[in-house]
N, CA and C atoms as an extended XYZ file, in Angstrom:
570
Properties=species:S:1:pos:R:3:atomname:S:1:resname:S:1:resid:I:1 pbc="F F F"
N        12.769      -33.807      -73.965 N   UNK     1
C        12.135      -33.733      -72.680 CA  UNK     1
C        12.342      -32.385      -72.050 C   UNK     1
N        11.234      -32.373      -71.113 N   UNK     2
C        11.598      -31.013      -70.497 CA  UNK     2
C        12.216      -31.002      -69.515 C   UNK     2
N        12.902      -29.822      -69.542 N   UNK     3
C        13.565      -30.001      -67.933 CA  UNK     3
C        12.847      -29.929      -66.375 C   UNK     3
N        13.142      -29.883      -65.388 N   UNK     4
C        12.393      -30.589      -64.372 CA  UNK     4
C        12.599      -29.340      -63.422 C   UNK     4
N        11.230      -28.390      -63.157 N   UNK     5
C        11.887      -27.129      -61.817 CA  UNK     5
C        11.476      -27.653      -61.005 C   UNK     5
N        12.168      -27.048      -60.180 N   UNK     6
C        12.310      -27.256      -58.901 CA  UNK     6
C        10.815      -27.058      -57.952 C   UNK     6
N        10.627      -28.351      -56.986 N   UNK     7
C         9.263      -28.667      -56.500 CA  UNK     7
C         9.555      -27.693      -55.201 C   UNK     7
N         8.323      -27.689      -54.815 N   UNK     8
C         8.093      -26.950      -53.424 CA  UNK     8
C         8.587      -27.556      -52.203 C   UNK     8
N         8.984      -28.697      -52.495 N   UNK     9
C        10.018      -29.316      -51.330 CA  UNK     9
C        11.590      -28.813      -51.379 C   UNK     9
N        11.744      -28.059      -52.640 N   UNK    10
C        13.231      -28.070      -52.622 CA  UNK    10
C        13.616      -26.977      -51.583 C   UNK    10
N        14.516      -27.108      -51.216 N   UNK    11
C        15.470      -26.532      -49.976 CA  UNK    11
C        15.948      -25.048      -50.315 C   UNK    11
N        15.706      -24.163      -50.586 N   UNK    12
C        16.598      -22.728      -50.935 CA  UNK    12
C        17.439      -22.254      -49.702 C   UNK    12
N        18.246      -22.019      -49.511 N   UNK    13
C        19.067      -21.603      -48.499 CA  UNK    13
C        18.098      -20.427      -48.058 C   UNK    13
N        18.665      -19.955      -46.215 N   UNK    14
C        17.541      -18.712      -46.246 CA  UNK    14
C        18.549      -18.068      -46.225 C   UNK    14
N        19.686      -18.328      -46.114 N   UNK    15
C        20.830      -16.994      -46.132 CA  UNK    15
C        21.739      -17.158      -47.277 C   UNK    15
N        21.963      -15.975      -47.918 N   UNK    16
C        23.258      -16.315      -49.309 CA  UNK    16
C        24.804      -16.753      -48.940 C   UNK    16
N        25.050      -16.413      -47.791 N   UNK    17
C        26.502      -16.550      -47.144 CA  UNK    17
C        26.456      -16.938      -45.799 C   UNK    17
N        27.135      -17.140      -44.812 N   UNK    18
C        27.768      -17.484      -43.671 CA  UNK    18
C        27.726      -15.616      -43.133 C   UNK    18
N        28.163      -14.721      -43.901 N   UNK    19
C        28.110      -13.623      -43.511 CA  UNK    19
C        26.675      -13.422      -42.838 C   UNK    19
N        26.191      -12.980      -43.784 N   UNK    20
C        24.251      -12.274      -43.508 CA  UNK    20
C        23.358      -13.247      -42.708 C   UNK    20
N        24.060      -14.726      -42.320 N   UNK    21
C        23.295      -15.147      -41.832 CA  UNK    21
C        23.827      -15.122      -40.190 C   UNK    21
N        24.873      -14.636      -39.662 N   UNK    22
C        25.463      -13.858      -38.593 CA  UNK    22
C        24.944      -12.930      -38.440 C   UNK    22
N        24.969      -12.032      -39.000 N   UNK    23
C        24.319      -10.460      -39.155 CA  UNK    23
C        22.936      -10.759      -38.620 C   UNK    23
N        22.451      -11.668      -39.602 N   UNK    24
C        21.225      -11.639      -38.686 CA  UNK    24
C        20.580      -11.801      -37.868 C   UNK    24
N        21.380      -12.977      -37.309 N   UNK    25
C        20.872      -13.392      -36.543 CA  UNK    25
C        21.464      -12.279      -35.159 C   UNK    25
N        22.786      -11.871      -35.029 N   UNK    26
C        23.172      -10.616      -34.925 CA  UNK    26
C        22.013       -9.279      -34.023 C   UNK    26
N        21.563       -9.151      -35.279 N   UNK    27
C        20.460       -8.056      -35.736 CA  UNK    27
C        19.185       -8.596      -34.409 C   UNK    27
N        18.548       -9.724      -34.659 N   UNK    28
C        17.417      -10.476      -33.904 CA  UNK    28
C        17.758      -10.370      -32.650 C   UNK    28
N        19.054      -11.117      -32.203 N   UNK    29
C        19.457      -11.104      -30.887 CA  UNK    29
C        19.385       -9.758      -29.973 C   UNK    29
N        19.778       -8.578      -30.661 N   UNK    30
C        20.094       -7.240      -30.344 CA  UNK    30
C        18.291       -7.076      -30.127 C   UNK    30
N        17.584       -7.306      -30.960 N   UNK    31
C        16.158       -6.640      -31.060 CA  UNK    31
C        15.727       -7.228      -29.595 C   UNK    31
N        15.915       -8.778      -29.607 N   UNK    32
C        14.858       -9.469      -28.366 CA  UNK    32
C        16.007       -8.610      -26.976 C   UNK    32
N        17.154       -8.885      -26.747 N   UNK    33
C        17.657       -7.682      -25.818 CA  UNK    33
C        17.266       -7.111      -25.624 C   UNK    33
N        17.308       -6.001      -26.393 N   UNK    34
C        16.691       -4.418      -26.385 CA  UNK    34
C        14.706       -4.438      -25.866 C   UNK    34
N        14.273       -5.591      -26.026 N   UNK    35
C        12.912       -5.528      -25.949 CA  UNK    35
C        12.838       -6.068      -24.108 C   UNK    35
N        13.564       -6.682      -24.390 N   UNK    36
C        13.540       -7.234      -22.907 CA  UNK    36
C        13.756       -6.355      -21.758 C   UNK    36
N        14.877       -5.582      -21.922 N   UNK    37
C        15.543       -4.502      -21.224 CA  UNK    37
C        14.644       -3.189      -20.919 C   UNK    37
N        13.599       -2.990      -22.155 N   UNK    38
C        12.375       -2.469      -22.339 CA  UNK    38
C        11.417       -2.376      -21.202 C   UNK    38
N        11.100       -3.570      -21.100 N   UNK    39
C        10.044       -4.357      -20.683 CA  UNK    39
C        10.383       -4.241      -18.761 C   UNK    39
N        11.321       -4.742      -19.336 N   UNK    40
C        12.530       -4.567      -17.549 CA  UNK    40
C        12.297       -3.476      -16.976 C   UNK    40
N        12.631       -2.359      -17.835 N   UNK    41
C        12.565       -1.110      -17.568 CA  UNK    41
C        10.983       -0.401      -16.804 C   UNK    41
N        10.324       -1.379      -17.667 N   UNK    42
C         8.844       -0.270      -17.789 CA  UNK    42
C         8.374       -1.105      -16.275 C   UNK    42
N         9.061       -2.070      -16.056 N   UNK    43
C         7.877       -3.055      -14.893 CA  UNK    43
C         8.977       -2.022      -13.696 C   UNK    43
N         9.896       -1.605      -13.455 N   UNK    44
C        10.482       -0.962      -12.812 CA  UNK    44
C         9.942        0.083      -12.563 C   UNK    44
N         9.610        1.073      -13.824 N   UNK    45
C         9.088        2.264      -13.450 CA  UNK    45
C         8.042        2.053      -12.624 C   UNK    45
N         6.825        1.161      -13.180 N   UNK    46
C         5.594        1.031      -13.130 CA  UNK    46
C         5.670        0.835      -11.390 C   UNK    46
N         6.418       -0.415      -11.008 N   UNK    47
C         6.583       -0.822       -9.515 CA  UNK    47
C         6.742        0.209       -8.486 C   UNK    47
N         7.644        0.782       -8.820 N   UNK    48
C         8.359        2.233       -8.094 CA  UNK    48
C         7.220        3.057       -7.961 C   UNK    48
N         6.550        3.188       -9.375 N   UNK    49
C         5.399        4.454       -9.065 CA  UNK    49
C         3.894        3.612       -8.015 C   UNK    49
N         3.802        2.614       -8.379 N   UNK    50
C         2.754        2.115       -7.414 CA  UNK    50
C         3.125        2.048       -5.995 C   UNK    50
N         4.370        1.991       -5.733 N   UNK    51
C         5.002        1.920       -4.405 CA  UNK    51
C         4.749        3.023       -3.548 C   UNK    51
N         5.155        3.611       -4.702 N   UNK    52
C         5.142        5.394       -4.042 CA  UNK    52
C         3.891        6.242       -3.973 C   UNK    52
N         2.812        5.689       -4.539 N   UNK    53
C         1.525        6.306       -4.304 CA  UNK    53
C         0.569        5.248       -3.081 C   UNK    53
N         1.170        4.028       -3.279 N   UNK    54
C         0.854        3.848       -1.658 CA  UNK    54
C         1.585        4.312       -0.382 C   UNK    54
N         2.706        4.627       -0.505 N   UNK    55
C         3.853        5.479        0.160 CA  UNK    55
C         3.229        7.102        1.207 C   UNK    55
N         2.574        7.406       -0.358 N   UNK    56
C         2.493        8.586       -0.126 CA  UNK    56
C         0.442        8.590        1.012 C   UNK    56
N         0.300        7.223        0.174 N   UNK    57
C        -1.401        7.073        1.053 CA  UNK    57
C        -1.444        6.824        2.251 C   UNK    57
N        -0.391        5.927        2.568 N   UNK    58
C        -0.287        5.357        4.049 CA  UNK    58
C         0.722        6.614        4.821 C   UNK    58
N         1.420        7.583        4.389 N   UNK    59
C         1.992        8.861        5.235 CA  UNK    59
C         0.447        9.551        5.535 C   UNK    59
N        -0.772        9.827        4.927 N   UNK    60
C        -1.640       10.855        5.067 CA  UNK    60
C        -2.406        9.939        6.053 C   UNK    60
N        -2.544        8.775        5.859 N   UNK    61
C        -3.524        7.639        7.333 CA  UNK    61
C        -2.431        8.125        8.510 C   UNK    61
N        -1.432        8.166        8.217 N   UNK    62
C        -0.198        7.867        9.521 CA  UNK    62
C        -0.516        9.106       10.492 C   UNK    62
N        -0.311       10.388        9.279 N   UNK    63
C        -0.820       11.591       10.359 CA  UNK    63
C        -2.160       11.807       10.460 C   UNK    63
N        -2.969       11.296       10.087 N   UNK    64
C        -4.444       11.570       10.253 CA  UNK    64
C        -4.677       10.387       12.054 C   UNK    64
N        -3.806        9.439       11.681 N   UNK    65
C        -4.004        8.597       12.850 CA  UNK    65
C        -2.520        9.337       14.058 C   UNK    65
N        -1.850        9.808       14.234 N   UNK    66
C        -1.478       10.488       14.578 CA  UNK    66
C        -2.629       11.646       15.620 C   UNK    66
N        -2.762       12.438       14.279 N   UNK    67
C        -3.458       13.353       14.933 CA  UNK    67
C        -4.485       13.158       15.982 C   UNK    67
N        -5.500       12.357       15.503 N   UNK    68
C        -6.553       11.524       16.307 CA  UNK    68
C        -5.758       10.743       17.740 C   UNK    68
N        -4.684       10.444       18.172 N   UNK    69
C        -4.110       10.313       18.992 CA  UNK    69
C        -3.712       11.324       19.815 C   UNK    69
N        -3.461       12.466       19.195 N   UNK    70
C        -2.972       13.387       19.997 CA  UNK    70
C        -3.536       13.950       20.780 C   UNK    70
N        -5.397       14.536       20.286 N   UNK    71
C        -6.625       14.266       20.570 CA  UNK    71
C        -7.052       13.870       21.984 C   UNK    71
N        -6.453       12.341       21.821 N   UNK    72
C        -6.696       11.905       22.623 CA  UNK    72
C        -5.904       11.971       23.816 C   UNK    72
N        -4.969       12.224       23.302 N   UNK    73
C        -3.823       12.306       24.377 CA  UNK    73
C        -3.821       13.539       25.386 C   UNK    73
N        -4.556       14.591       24.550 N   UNK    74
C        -4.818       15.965       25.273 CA  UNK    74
C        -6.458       16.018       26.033 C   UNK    74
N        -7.108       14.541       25.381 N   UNK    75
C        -8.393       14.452       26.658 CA  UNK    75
C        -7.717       13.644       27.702 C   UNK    75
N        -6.797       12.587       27.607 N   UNK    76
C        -6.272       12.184       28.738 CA  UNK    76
C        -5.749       12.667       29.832 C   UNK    76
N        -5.172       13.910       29.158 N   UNK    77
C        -4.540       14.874       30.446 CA  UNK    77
C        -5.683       15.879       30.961 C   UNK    77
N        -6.683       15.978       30.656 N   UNK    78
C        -7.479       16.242       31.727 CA  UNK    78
C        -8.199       15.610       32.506 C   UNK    78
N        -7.717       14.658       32.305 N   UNK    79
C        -9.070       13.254       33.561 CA  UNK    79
C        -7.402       13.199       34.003 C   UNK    79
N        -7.733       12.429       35.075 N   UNK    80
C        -6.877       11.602       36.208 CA  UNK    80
C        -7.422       10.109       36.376 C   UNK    80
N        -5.939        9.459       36.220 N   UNK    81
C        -6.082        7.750       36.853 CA  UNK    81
C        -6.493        7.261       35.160 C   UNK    81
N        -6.153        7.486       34.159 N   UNK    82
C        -6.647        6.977       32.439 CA  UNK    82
C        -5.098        6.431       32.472 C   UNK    82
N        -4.716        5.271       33.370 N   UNK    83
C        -3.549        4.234       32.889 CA  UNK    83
C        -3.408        3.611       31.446 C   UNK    83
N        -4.841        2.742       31.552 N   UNK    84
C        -5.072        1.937       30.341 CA  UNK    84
C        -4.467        3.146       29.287 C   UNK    84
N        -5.580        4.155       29.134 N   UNK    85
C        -5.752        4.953       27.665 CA  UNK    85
C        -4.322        5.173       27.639 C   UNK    85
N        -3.127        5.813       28.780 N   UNK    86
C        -1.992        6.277       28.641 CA  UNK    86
C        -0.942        5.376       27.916 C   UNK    86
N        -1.516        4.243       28.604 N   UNK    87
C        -0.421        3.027       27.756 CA  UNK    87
C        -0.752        2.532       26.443 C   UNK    87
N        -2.079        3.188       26.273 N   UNK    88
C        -2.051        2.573       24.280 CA  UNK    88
C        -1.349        4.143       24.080 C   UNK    88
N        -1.817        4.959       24.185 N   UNK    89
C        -1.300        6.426       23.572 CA  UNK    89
C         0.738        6.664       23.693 C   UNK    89
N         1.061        5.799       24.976 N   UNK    90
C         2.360        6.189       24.937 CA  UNK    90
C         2.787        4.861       23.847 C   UNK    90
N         2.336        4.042       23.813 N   UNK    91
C         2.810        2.858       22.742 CA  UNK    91
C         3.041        3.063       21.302 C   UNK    91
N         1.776        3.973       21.196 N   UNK    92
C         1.438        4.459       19.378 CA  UNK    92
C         2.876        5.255       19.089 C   UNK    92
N         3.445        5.656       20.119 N   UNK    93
C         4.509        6.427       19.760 CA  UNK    93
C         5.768        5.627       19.143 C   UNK    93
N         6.017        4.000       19.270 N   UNK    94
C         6.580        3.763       18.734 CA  UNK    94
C         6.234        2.309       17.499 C   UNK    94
N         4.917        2.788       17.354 N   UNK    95
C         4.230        1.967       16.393 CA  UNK    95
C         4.785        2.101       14.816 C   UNK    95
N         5.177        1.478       14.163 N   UNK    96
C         5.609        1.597       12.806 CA  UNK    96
C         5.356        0.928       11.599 C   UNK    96
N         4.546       -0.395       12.200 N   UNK    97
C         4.070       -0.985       11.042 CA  UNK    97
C         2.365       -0.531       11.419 C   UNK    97
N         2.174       -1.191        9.704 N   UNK    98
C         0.588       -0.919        9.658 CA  UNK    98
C        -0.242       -1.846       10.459 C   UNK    98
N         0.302       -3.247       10.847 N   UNK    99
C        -0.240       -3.860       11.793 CA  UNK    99
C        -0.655       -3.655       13.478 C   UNK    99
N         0.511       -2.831       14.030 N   UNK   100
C         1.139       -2.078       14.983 CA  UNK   100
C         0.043       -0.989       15.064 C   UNK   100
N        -0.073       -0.086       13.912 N   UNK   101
C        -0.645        0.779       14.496 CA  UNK   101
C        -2.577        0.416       14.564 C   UNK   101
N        -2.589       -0.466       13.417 N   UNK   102
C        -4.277       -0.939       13.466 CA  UNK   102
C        -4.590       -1.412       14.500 C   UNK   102
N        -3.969       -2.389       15.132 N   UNK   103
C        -3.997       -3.118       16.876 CA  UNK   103
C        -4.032       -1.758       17.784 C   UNK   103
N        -3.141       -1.036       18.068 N   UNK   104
C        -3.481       -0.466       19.168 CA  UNK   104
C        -4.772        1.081       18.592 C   UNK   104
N        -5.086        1.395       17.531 N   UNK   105
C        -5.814        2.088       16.671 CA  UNK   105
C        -7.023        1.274       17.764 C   UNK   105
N        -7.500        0.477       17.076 N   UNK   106
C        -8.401       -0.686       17.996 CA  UNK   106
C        -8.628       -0.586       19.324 C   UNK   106
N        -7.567       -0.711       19.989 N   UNK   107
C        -7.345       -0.290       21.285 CA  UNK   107
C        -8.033        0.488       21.454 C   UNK   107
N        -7.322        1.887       21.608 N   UNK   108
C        -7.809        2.776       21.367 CA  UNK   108
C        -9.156        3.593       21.345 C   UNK   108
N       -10.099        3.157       20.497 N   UNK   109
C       -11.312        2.651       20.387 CA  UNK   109
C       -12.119        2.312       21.621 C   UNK   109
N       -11.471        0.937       22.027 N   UNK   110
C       -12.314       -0.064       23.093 CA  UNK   110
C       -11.822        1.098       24.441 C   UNK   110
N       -11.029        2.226       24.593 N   UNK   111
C       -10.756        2.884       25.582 CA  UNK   111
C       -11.677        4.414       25.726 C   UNK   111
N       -11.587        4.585       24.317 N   UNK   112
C       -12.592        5.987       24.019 CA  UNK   112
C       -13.786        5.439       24.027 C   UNK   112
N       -14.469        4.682       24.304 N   UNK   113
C       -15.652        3.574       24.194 CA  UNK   113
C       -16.155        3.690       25.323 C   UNK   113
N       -15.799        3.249       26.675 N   UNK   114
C       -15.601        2.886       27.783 CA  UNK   114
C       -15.190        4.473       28.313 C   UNK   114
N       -14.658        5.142       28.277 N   UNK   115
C       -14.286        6.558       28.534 CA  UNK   115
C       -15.516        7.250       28.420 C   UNK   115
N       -15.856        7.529       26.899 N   UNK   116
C       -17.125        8.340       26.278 CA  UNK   116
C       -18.086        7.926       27.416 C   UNK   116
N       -18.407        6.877       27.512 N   UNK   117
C       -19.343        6.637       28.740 CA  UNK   117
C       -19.645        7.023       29.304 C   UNK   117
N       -18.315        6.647       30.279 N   UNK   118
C       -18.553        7.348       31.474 CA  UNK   118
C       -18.658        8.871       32.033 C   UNK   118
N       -17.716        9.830       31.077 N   UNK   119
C       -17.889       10.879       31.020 CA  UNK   119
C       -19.311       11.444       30.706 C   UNK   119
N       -20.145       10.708       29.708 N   UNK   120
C       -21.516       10.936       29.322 CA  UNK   120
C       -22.471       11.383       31.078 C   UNK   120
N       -22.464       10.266       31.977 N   UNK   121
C       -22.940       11.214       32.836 CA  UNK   121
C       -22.116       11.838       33.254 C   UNK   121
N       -21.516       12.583       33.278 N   UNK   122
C       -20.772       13.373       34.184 CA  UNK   122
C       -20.980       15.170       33.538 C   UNK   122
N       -21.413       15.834       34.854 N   UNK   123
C       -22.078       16.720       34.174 CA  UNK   123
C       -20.892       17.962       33.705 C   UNK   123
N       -19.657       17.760       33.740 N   UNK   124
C       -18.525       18.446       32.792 CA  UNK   124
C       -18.711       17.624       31.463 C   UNK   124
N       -19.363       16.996       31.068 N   UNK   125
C       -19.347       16.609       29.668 CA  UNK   125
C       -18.958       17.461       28.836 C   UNK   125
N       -19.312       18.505       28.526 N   UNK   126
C       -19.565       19.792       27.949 CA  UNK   126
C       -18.386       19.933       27.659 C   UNK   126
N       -17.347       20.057       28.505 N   UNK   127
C       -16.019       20.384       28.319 CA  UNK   127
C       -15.028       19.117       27.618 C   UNK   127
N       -15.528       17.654       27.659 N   UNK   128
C       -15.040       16.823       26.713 CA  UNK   128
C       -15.744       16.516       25.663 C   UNK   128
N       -16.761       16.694       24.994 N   UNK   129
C       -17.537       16.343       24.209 CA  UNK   129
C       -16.328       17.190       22.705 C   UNK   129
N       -16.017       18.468       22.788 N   UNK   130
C       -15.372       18.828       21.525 CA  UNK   130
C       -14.512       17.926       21.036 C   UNK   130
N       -13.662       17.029       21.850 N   UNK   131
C       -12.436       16.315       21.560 CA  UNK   131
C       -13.111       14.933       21.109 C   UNK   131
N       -14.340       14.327       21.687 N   UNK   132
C       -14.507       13.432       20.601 CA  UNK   132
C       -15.445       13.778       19.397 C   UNK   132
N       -15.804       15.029       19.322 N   UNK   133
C       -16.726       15.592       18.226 CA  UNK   133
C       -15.543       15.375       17.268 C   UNK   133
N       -14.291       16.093       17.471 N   UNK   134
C       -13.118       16.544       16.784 CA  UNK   134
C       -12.373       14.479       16.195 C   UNK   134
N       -12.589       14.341       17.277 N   UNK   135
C       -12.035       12.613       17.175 CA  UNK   135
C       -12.708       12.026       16.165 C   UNK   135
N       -14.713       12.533       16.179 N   UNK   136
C       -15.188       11.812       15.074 CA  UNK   136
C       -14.960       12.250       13.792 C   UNK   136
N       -14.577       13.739       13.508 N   UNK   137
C       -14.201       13.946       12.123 CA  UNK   137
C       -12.803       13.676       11.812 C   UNK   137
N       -12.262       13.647       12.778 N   UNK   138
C       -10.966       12.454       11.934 CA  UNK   138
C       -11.357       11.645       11.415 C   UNK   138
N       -11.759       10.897       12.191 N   UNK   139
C       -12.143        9.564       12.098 CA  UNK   139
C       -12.565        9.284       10.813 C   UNK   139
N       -13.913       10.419       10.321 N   UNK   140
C       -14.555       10.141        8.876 CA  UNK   140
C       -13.668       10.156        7.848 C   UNK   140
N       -12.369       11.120        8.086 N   UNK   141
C       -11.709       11.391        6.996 CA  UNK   141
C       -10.549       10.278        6.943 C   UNK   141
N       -10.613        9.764        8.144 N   UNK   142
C        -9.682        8.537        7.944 CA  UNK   142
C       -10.416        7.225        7.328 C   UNK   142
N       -11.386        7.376        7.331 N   UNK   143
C       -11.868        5.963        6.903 CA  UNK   143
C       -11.795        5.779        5.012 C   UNK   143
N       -12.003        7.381        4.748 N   UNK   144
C       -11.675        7.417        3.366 CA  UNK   144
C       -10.203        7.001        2.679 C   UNK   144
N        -9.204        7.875        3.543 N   UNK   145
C        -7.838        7.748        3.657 CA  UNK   145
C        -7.625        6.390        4.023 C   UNK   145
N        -8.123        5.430        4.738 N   UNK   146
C        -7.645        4.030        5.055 CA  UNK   146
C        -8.067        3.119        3.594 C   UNK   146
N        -9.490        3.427        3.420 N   UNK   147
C        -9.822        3.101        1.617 CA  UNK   147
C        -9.237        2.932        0.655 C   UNK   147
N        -8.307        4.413        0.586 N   UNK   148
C        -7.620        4.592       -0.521 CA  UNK   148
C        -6.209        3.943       -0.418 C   UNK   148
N        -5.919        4.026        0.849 N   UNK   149
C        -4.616        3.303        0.965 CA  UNK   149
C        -4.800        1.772        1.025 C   UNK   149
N        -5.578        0.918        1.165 N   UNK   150
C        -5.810       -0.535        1.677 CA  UNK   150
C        -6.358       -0.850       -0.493 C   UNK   150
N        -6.650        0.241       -1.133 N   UNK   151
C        -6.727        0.032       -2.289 CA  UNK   151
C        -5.738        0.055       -2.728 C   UNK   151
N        -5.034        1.180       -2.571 N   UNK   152
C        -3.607        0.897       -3.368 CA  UNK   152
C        -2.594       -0.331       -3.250 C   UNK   152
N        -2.685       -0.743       -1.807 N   UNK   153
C        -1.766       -1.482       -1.136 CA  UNK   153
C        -2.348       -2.853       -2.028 C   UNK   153
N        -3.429       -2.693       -2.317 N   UNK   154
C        -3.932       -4.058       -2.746 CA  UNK   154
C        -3.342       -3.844       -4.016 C   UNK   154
N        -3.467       -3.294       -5.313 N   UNK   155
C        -3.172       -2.627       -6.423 CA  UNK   155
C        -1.834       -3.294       -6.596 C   UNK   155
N        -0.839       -3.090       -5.672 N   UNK   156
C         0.449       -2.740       -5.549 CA  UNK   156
C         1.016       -4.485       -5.467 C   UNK   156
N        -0.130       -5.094       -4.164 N   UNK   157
C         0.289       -6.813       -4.085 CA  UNK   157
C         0.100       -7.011       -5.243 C   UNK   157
N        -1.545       -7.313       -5.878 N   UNK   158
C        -1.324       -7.729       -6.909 CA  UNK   158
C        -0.155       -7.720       -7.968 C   UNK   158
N         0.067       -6.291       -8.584 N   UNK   159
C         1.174       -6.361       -9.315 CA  UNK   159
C         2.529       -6.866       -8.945 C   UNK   159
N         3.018       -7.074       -7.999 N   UNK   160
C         4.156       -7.436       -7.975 CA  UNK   160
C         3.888       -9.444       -7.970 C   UNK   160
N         2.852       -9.792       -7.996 N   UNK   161
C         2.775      -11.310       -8.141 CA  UNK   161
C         2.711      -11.729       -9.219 C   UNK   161
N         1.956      -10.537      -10.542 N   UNK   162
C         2.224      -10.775      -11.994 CA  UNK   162
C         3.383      -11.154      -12.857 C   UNK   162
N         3.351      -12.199      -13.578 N   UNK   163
C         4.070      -12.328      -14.362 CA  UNK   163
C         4.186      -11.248      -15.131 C   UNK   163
N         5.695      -10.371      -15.817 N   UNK   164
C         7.309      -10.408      -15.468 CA  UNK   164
C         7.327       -9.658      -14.698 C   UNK   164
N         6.658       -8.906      -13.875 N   UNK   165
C         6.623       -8.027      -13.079 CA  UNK   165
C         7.070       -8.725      -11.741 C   UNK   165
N         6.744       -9.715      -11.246 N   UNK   166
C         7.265      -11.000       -9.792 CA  UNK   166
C         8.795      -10.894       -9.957 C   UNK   166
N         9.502      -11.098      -11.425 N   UNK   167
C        10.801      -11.396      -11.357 CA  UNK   167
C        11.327       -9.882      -11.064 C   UNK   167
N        11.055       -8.665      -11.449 N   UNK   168
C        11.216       -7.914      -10.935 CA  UNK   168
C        11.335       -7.472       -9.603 C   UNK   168
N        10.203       -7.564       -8.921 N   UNK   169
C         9.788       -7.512       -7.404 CA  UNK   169
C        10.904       -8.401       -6.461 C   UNK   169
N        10.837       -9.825       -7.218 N   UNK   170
C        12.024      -10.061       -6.750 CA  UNK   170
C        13.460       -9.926       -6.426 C   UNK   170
N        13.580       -9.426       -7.896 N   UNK   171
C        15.181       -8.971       -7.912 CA  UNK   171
C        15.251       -7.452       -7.230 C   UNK   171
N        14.312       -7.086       -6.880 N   UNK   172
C        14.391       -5.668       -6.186 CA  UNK   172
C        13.991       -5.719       -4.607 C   UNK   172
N        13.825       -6.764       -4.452 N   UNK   173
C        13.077       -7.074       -3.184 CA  UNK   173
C        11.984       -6.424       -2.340 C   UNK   173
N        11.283       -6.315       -3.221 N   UNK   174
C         9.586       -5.678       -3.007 CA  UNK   174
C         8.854       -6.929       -2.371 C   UNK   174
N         8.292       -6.659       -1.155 N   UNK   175
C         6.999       -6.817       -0.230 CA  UNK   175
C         6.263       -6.570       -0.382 C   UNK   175
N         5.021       -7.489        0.247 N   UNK   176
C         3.727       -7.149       -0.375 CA  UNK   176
C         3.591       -5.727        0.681 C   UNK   176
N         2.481       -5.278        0.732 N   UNK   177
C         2.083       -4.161        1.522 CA  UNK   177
C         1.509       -4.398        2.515 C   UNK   177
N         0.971       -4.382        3.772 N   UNK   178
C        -0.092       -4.423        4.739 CA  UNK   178
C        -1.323       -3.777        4.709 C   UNK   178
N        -2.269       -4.391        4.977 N   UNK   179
C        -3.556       -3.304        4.597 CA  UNK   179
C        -3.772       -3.019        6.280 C   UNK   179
N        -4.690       -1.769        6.320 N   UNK   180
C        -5.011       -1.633        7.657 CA  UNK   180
C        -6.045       -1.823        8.167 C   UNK   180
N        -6.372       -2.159        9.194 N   UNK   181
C        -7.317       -3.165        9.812 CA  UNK   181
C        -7.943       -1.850       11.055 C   UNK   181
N        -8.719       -1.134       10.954 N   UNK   182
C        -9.389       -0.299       11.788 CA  UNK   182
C       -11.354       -0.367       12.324 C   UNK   182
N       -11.665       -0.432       13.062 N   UNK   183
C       -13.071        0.134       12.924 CA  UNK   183
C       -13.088        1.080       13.872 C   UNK   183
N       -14.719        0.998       12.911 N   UNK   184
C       -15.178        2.525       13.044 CA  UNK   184
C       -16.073        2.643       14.199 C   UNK   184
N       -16.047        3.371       15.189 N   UNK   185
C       -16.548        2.922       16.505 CA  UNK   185
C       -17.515        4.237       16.811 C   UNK   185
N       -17.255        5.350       16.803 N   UNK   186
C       -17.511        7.022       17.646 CA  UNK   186
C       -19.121        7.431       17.158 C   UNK   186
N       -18.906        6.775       15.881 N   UNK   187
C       -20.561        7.197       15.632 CA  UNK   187
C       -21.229        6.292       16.039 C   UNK   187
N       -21.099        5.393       16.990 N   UNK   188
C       -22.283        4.657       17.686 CA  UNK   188
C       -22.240        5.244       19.091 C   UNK   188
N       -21.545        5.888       19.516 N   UNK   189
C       -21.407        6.568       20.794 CA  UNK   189
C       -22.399        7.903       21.217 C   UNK   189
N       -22.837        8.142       22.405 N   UNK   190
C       -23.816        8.994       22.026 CA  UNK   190
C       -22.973       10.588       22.167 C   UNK   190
């Protein structure tokens, strides 16, 4: 008779020793670590750099909205009795979130609105008209600048809600961003 090999059910050890099968497993453990730590790493970088290019978008709205305040602040001091306008303009000064400053931004607005007006008849117009000429090209360049930042900021939520990137955000304690909430008012003004 012949002898009988071994069927495809039979069992072969996958390791020759107790040694190599430490080692290897060893070896595996070290790899998924190292991949993880990787991975850790890169959602870190990645977070940090999205942070910081909305960082850097919402500083260029800040002084662009800034400036456009100041603007205003230097047509205020030539009229007399502009309470209202004085108290959004002295407020902005200690505005710090993006919510903060879009609300009284707004403001703002509904005051240069109501202002523009009235100055319209008034036959010194002439002498305020540069400051909201000057007000409206802020303005244009802020609306781009509010774009780019209310994009990033969005960019930025999203990713930190992604899976492994959330556990990150978390353990670093990343917030979502605020977008800013402005309209655009001056070019309907005459």
């Amino acid at each position: 008779m012949r002898a009988r090999e071994p069927g495809l059910s039979a069992k072969k050890p996958y390791f020759k020793d107790r040694r190599s099968a430490v080692i290897s497993i060893a070896v595996v453990a070290f790899l998924l670590i190292l991949a993880v730590l990787g991975i850790d790493n890169n959602n870190v970088r990645r977070l940090s750099g999205y942070q910081k290019q909305a960082s850097l978008s919402r500083a260029t709205v800040e002084s662009q909205i800034s400036e456009r305040f100041r603007y205003a602040a230097t047509l205020a001091s030539l009229l007399e009795e502009r309470d209202s306008l004085q108290r959004v303009l002295s407020a902005f000064e200690n505005a710090d979130t993006v919510e903060r400053q879009s609300e009284l931004y707004r403001e703002l607005e509904k005051e240069l609105a109501v202002l523009q007006k009235e100055l319209y008849a008034d036959p010194a117009y002439n002498l305020y008209s540069p400051y909201f000429e000057k007000m409206y090209e802020i303005e244009r360049q802020l609306i781009e600048s509010i774009a780019d930042y209310n994009l990033q900021a969005d960019f930025f939520n999203r990713q930190i809600k992604a899976f492994p990137a959330n556990l990150v955000a978390k353990r670093l304690a990343l917030v979502e961003l605020s977008s800013y909430a402005v309209s655009s008012a001056l070019k309907s003004r005459p």
